[in-house]
KOLMI-275187 format. One record per atom (N, C-alpha, C, O, CB): x, y, z. Coordinates in steps of 0.05 Angstrom, whole numbers, padded with zeros to 5 digits, always signed. Each point is the difference from the previous one (the first is absolute). Glycine has a CB too. Layout:
BEGIN
XYZ ...
//
This chain:
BEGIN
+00758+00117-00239 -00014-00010-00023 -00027+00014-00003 -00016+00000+00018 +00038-00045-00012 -00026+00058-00028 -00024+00015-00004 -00025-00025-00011 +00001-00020-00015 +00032+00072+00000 -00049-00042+00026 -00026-00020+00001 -00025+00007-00019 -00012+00022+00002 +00025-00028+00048 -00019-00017-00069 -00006+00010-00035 -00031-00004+00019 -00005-00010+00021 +00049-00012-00080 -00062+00038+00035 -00026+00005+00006 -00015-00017-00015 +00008+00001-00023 +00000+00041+00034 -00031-00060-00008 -00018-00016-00010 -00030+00027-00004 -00008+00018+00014 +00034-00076+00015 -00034+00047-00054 -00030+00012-00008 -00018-00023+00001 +00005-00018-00016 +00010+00056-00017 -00031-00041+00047 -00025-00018+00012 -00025+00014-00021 -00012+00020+00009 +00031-00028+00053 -00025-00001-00082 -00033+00000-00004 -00019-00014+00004 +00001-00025-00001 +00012+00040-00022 -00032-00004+00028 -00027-00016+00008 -00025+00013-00017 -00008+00023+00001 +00027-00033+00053 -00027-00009-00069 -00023+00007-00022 -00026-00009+00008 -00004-00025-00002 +00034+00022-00034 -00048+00017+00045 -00024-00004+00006 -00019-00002-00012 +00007-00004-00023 +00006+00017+00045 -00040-00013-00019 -00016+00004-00013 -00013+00024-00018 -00011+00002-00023 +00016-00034+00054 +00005+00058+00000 -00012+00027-00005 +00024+00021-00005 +00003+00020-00015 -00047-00032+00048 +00064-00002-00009 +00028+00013-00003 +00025-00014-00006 +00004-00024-00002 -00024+00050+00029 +00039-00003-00031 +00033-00011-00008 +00013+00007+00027 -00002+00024+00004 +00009-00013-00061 +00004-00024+00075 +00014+00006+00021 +00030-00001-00008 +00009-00021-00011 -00048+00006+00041 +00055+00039-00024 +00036+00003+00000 +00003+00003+00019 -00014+00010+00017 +00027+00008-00049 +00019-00034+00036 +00009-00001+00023 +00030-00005+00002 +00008-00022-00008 -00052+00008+00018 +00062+00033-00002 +00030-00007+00002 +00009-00005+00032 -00003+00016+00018 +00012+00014-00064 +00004-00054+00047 +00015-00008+00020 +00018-00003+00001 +00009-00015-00017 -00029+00006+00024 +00037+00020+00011 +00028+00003+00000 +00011-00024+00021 +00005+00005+00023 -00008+00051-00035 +00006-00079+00003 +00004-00018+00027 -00028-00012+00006 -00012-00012-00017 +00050+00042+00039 -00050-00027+00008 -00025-00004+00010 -00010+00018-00001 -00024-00005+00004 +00030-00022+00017 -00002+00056-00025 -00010+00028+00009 -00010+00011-00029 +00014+00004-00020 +00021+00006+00064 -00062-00006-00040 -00011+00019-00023 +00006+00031+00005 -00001+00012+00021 -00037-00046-00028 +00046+00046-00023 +00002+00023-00004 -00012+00014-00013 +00007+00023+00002 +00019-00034+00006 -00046+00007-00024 -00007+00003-00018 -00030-00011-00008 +00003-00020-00013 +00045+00024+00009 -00071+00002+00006 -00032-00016-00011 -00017+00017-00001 -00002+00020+00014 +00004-00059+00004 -00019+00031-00040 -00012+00014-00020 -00015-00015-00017 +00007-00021-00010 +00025+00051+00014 -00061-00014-00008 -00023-00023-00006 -00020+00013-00023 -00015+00019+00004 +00014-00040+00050 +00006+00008-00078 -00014+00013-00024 -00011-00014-00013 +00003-00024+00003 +00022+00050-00007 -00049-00013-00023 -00021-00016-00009 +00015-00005-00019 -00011-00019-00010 -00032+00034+00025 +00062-00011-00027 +00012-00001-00019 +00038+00003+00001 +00009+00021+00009 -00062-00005-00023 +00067-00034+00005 +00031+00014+00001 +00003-00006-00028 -00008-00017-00015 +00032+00009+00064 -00003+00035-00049 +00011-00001-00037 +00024-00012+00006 +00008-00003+00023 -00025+00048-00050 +00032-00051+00005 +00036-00004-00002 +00017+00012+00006 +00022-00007+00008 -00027-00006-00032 -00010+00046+00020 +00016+00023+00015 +00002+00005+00035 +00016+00011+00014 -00029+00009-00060 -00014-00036+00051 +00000+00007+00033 +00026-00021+00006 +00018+00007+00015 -00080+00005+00001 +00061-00040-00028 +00027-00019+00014 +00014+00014-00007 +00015-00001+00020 -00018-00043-00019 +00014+00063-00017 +00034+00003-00011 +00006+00029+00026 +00021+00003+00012 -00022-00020-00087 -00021+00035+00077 +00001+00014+00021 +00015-00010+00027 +00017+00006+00018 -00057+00009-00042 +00023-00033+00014 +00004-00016+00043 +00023-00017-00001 +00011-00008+00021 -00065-00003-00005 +00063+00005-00044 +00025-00016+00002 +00024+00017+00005 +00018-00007+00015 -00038-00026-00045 +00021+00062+00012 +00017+00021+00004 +00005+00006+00025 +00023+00005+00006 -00036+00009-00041 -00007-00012+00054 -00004+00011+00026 +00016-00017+00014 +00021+00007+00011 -00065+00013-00015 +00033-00047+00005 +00014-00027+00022 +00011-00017-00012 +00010-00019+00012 -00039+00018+00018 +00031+00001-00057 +00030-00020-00010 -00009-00034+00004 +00018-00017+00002 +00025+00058+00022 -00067-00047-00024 -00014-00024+00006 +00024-00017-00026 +00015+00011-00017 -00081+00007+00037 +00059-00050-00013 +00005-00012-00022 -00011-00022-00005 +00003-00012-00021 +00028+00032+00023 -00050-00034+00030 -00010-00030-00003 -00027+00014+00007 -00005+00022+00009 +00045-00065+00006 -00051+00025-00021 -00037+00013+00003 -00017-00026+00004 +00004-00023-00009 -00002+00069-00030 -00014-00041+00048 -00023-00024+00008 -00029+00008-00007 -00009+00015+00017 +00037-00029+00025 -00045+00008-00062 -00024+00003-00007 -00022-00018+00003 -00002-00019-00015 +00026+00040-00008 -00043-00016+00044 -00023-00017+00004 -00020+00016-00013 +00004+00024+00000 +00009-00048+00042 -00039+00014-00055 -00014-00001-00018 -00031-00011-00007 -00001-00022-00012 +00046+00025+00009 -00070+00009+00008 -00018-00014-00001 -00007+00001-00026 -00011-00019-00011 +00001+00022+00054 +00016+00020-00055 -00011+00001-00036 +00006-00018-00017 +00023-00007+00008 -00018+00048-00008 -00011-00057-00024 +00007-00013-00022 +00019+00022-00010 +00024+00002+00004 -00067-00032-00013 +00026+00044-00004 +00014+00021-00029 +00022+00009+00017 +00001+00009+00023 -00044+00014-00055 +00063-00031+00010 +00033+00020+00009 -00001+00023-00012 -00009+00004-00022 +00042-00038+00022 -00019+00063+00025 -00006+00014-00017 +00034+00017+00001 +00013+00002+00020 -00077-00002-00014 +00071+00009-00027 +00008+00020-00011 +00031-00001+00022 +00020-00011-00009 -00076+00040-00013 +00060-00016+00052 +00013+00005+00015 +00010-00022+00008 +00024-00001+00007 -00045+00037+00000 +00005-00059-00007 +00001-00035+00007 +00029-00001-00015 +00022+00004+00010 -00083-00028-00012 +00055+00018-00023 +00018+00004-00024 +00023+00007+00003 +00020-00014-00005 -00051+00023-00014 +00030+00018+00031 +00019+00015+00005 +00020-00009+00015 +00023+00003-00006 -00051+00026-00001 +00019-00043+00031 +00012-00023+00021 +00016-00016+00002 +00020-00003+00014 -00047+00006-00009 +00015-00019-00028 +00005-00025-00012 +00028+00004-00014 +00020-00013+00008 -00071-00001-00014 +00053+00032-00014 +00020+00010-00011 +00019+00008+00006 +00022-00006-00010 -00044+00009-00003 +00016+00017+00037 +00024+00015+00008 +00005-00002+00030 +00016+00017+00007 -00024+00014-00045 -00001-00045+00055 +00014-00019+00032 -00003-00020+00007 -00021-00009-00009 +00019+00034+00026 +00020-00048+00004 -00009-00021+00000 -00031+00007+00027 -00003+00011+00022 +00062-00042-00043 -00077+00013-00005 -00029-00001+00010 -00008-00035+00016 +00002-00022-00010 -00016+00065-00037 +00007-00035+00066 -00012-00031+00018 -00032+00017-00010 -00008+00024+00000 +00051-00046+00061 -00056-00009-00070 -00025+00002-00016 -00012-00016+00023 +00005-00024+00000 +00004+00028-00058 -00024+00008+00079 -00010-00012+00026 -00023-00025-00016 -00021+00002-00014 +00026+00052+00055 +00010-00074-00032 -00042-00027+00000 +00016-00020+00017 +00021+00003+00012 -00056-00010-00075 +00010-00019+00061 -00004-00011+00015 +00023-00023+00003 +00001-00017+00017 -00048+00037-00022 +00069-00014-00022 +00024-00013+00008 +00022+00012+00011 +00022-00010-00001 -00036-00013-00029 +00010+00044+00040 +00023+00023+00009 +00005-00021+00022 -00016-00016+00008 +00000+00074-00019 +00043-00054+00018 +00022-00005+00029 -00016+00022+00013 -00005+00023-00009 +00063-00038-00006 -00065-00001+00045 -00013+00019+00020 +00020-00003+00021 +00019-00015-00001 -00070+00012-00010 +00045+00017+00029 +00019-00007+00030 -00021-00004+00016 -00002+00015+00020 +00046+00014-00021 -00063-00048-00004 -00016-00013+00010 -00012-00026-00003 +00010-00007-00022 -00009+00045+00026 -00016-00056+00002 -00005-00019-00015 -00035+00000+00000 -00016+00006+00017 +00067-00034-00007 -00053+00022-00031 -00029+00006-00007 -00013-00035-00007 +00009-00019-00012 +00004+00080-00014 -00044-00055+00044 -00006-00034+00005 -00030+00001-00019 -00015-00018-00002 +00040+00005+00064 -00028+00042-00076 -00021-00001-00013 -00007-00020-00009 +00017-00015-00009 -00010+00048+00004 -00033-00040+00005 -00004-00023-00026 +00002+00008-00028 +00009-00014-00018 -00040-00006+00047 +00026+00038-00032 -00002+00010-00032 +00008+00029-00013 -00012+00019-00010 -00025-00051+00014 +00071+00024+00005 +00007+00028+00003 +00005+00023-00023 +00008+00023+00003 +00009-00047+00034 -00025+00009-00060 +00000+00015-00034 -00024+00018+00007 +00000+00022-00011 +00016-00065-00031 -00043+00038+00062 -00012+00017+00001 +00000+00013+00022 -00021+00010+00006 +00003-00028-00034 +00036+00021+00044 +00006+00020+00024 +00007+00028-00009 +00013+00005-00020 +00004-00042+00048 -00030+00059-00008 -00002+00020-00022 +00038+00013+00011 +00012-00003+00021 -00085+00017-00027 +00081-00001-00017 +00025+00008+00007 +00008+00017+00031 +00017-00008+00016 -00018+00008-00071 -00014+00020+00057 -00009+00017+00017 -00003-00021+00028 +00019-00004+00015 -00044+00041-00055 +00003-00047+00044 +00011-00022+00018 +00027-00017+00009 +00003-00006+00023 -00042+00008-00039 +00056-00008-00001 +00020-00017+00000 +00010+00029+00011 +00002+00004+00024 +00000-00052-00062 +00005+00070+00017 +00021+00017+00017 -00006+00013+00024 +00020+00009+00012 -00002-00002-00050 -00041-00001+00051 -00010+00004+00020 +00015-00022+00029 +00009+00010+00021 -00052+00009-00060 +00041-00042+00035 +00003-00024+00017 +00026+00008-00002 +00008+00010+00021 -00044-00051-00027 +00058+00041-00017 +00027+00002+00010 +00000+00023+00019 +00003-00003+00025 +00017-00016-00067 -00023+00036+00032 +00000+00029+00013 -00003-00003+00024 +00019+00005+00017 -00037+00016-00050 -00013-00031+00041 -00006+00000+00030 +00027-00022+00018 +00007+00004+00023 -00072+00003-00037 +00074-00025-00001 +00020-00020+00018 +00018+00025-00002 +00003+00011+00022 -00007-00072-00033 +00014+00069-00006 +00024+00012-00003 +00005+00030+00023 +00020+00011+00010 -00024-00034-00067 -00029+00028+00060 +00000+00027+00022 +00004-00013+00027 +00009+00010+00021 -00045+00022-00046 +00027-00063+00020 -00002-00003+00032 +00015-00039+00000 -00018-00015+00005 -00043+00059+00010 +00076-00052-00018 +00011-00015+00001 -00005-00026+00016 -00017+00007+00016 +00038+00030-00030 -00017-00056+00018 -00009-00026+00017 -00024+00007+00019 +00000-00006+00024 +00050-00013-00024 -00073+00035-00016 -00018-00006+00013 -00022+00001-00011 +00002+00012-00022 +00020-00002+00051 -00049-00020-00023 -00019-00001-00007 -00016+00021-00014 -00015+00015+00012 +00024-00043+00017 -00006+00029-00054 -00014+00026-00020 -00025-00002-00007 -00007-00019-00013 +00044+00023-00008 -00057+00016+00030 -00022-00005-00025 -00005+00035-00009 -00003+00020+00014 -00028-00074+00007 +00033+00051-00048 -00005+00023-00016 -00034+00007-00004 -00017-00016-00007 +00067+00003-00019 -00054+00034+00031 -00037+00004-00012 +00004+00029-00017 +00002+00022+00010 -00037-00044+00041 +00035+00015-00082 +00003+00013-00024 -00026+00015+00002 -00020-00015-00001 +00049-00020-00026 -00033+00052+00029 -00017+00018-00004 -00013+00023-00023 -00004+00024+00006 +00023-00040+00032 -00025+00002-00066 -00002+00011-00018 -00028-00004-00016 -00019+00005+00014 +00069-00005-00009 -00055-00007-00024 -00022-00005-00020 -00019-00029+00020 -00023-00002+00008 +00060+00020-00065 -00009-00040+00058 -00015-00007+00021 +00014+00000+00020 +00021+00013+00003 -00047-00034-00025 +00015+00001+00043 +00022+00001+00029 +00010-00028+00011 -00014-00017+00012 -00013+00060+00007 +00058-00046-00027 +00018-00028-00001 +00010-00003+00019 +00016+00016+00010 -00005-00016-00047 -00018-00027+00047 +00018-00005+00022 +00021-00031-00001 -00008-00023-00005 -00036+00052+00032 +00072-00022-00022 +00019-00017-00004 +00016-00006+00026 -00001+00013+00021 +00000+00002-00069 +00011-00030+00045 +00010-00015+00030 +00027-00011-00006 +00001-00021-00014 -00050+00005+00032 +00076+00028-00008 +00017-00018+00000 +00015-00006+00031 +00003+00019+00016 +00000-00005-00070 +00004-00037+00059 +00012-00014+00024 +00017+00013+00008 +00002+00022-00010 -00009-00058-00001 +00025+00030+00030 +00022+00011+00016 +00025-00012-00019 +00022+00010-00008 -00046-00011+00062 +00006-00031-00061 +00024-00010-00012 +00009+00010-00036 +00011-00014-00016 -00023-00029+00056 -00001+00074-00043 -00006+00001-00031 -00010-00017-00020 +00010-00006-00021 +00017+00028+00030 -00047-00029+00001 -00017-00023-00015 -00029+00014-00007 -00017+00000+00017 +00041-00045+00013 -00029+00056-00052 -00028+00007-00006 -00019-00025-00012 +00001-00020-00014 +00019+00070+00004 -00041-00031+00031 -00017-00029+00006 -00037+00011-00021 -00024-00006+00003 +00055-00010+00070 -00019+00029-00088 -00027+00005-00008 -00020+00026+00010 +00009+00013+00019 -00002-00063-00021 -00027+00057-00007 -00016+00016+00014 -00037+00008-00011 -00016-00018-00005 +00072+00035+00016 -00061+00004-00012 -00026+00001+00001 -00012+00028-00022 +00004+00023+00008 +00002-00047+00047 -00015+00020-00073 -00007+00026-00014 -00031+00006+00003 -00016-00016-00009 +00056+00009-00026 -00049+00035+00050 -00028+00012-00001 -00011+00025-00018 +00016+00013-00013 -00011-00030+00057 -00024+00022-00044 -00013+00029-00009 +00017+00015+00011 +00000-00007+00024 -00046+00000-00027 +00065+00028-00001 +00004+00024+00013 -00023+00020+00006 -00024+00000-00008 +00065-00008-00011 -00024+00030+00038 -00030+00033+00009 -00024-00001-00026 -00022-00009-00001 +00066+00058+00023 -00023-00031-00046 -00019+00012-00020 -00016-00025-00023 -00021+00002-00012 +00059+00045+00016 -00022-00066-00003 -00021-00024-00009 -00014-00010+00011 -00017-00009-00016 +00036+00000-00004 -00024+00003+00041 -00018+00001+00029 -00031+00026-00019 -00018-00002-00016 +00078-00002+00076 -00047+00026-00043 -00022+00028-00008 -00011-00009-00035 -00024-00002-00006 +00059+00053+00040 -00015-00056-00050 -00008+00005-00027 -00020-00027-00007 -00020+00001-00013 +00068+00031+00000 -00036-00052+00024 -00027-00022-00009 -00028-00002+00015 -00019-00012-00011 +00056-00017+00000 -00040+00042+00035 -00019+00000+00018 -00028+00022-00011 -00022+00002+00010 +00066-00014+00028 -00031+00025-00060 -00012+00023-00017 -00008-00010-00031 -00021+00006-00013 +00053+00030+00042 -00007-00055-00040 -00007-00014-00026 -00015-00032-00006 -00008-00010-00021 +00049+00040+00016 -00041-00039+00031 -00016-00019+00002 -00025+00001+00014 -00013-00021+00001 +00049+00004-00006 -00045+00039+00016 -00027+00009+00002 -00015+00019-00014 +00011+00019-00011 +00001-00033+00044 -00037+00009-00032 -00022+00013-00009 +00009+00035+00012 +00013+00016-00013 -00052-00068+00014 +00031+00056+00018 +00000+00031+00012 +00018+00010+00027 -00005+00020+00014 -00043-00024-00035 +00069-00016+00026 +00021+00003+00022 +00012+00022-00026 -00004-00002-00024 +00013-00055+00063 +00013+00086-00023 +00013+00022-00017 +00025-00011+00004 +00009-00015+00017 -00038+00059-00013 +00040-00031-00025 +00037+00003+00006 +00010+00018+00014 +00001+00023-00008 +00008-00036-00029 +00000+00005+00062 +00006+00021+00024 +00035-00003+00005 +00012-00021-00004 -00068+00015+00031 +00069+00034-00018 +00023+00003+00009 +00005-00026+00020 -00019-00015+00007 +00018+00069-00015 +00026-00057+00014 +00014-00006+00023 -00010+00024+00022 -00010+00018-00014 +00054-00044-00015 -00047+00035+00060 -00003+00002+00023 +00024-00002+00007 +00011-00022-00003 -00051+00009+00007 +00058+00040+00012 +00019-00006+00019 -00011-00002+00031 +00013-00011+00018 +00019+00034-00052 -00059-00010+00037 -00008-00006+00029 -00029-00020+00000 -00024+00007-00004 +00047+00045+00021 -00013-00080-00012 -00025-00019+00000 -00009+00004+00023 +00015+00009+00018 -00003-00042-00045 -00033+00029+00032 -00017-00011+00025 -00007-00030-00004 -00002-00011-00022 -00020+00059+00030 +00019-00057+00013 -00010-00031+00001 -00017+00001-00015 +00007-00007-00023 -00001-00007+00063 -00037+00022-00038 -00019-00005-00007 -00012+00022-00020 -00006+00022+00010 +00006-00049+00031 -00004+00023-00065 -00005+00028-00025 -00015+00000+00001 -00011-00022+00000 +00031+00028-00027 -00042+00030+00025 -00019+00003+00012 -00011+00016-00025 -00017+00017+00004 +00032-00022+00049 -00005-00001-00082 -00013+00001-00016 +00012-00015-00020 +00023-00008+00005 -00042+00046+00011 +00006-00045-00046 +00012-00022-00011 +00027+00001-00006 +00014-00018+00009 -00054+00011-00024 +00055+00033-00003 +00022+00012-00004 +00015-00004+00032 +00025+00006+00000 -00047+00029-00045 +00015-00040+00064 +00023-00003+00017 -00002-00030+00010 +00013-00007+00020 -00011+00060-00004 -00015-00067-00027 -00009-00028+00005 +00018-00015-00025 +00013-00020+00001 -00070+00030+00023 +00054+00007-00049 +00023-00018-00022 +00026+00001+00011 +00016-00019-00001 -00037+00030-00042 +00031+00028+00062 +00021+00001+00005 +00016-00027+00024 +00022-00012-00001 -00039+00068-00015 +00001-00057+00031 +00009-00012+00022 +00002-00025-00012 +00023-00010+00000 -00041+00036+00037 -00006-00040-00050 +00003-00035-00005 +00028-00001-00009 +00015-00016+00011 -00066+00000-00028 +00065+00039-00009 +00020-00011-00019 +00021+00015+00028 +00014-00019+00006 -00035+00018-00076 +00029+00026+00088 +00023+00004-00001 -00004-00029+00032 +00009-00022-00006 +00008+00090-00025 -00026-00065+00050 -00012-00019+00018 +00002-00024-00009 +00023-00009+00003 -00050+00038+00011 +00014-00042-00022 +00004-00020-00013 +00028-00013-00008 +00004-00023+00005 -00045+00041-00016 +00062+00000-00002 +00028-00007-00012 +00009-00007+00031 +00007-00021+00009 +00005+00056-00060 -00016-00007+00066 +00024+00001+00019 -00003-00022+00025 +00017-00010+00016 -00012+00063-00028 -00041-00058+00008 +00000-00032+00018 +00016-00024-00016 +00014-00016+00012 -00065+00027+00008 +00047-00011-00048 +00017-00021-00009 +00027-00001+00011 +00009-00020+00010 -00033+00022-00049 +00039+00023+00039 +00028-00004+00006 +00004-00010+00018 +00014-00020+00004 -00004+00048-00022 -00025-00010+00039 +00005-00009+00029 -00005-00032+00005 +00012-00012+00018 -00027+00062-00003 -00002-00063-00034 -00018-00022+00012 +00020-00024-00015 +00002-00022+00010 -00059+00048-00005 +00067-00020-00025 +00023-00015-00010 +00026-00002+00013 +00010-00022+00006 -00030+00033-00042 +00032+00012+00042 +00015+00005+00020 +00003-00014+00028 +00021-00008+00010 -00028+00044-00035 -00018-00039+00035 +00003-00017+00024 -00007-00029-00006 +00007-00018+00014 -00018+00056+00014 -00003-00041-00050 +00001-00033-00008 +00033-00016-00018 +00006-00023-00007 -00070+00036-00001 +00071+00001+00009 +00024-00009-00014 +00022+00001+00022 +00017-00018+00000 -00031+00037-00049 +00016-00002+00068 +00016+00010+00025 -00005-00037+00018 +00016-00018+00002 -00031+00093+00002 -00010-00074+00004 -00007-00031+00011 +00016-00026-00019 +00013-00018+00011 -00068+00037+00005 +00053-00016-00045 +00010-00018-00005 +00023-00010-00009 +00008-00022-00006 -00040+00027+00007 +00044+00024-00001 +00028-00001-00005 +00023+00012+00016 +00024-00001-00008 -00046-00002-00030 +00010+00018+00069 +00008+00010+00017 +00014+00031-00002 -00015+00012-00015 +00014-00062+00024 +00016+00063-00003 +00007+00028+00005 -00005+00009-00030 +00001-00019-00016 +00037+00014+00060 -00042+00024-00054 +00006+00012-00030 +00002+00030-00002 -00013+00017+00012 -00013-00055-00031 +00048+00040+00001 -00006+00037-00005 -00015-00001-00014 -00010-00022-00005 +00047+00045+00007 -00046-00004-00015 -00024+00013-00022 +00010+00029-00012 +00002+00020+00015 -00046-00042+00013 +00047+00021-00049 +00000+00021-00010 -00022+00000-00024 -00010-00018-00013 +00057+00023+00031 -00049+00025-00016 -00022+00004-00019 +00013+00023-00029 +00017+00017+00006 -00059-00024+00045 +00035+00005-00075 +00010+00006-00021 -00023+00012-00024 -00023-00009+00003 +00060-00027+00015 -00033+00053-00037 -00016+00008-00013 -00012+00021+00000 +00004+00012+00021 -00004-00045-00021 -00016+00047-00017 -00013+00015+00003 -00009+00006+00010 -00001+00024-00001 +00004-00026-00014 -00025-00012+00038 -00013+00009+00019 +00015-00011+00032 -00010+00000+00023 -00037+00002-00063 +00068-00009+00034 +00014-00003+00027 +00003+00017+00026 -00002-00008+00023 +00020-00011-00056 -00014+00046+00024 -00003+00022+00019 -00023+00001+00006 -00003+00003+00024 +00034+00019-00037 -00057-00023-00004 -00022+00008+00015 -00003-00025+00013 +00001+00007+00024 -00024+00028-00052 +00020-00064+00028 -00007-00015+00017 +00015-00005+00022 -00009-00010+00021 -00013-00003-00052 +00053+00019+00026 +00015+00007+00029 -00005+00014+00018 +00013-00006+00019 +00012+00000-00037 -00040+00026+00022 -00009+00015+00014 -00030-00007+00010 -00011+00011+00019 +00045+00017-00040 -00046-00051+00005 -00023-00013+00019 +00009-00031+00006 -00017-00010+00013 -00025+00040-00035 +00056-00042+00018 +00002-00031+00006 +00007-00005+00034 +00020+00010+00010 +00002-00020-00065 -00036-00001+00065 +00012+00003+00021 +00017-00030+00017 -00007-00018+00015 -00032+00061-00017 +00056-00037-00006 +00031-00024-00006 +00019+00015-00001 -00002+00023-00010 -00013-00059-00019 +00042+00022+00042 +00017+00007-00012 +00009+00005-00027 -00004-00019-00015 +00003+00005+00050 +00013+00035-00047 +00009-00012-00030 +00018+00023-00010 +00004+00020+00014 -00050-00048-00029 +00055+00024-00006 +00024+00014-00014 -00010+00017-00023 +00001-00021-00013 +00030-00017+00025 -00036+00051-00025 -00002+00018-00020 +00018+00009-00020 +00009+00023+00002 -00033-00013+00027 +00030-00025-00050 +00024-00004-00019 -00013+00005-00023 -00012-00019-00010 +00039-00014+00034 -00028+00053-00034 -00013+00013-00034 +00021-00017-00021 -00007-00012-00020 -00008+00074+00033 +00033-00061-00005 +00015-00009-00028 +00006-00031+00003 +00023-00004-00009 +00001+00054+00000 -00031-00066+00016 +00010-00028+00009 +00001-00022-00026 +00008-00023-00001 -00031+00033+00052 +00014+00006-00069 +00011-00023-00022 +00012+00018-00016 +00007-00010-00021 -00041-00029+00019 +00040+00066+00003 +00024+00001-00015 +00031-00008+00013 +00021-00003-00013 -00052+00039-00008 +00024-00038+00057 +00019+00002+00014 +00004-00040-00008 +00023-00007-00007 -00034+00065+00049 -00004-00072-00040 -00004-00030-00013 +00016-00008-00034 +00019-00014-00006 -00074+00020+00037 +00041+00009-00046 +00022+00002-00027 +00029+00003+00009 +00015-00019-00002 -00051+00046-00029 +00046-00004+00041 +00022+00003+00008 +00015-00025+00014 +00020-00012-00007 -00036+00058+00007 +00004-00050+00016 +00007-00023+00017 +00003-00025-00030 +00021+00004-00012 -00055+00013+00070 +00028-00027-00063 +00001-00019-00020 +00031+00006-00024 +00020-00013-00007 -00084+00010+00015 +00055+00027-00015 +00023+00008-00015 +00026-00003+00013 +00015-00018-00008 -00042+00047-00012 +00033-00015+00039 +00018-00004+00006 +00015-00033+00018 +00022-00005+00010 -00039+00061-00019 -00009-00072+00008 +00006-00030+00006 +00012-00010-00014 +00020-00014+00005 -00049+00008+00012 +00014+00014-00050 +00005-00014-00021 +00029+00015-00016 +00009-00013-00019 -00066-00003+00018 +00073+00044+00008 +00019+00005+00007 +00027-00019+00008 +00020-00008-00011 -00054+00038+00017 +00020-00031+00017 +00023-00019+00030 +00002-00026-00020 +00024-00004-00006 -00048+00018+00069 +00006-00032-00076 +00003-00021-00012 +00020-00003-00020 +00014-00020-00006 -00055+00018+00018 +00041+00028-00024 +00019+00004-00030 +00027+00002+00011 +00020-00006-00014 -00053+00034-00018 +00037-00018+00063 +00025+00004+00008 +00017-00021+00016 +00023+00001+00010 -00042+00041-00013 -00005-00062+00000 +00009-00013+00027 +00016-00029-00019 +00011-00019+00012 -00061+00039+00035 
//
């Protein structure tokens, strides 16, 4: 039996993330400020997709959306989607999508056990689901560059300084004193969350996700996982739940 291919979109703020999975296995991703109608029909030619799953932070539909709608069956990701999880949010119309598919994702990489995801992007999200796939909520902060960028727009004469790949403890001029508070600063959060949540909820993996995932994997000092794509690998996961349902 030949095994049909799903197109996973994920609409961001800044970017369009593509993604074909063949099964559980990506083949295919690719990340643009913009997609035309012609880039799907490309990618449909190529992998023969036919169900697609679209998560979405934008209002305005645009153009390719359309295109979707029309021409495959489309799962329109919100907060009433069939998850393969159970979600205890209180108020889950405002849970951000990206979160929800993140949490599947992380159960789905690591199964009956204790998940917490730390999203690492604009800002830095932390979500938690059980052994028993039960998401329990989580925590949203300043990320790195909003850290640096408000520490500069809410003062008088503090500058807007880079990120630092080599901190020192102690910055020994101001520009390495913004560096350290914001990258220092995050990576004690993680760690410091990490072990307060470990006490109260006992063993946990961690994976970390996002844009700045690689760089803070390489300073956190915890165990943890390093998964760039975990909510497209999360969309997928859902789709093809909500799949199994139609068949079952």
């Amino acid at each position: 039996m030949i095994q049909s291919c799903n197109l996973v979109v994920d609409i961001g703020n800044s970017f369009i993330k593509l993604a074909i999975y063949k099964g559980k296995k990506i083949v295919y991703k690719e990340s643009k400020k913009v997609v035309l109608v012609r880039d799907i029909k490309a990618i449909q030619e190529k992998y023969g997709f036919e169900n697609v799953i679209l998560s979405s932070v934008r209002e305005k539909s645009q153009r390719f959306v359309q295109h979707l709608v029309k021409n495959y069956h489309l799962l329109l990701l919100s907060h009433k989607t069939r998850i393969p999880i159970v979600n205890t949010y209180k108020t889950p119309k405002t849970l951000g999508l990206d979160r929800l598919a993140s949490a599947v994702g992380g159960y789905k990489e690591f199964p009956n056990k204790n998940v917490l995801i730390v999203d690492l992007g604009t800002c830095a999200k932390y979500d938690f689901v059980d052994k028993e796939g039960v998401y329990l909520g989580g925590n949203i902060a300043p990320g790195l560059e909003m850290r640096l960028e408000s520490m500069h727009i809410l003062t008088s004469k503090l500058p807007r300084v880079k990120r630092n790949d080599k901190n020192s403890l102690l910055g020994k001029s101001t520009t390495e004193a913004l560096q350290n508070g914001a990258v220092l600063g995050l990576k004690s959060e993680i760690e410091g969350f990490i072990k307060t949540l470990t006490k109260k909820k006992g063993k946990i993996t961690v994976i970390l996700t996002g844009g700045d995932a690689e760089y803070f994997g390489k300073l956190v000092e915890s165990k943890i996982f390093v998964i760039p794509n975990l909510v497209l690998k999360g969309l997928n996961e859902i789709l093809l739940y909500n799949q199994t349902l139609k068949t079952a």
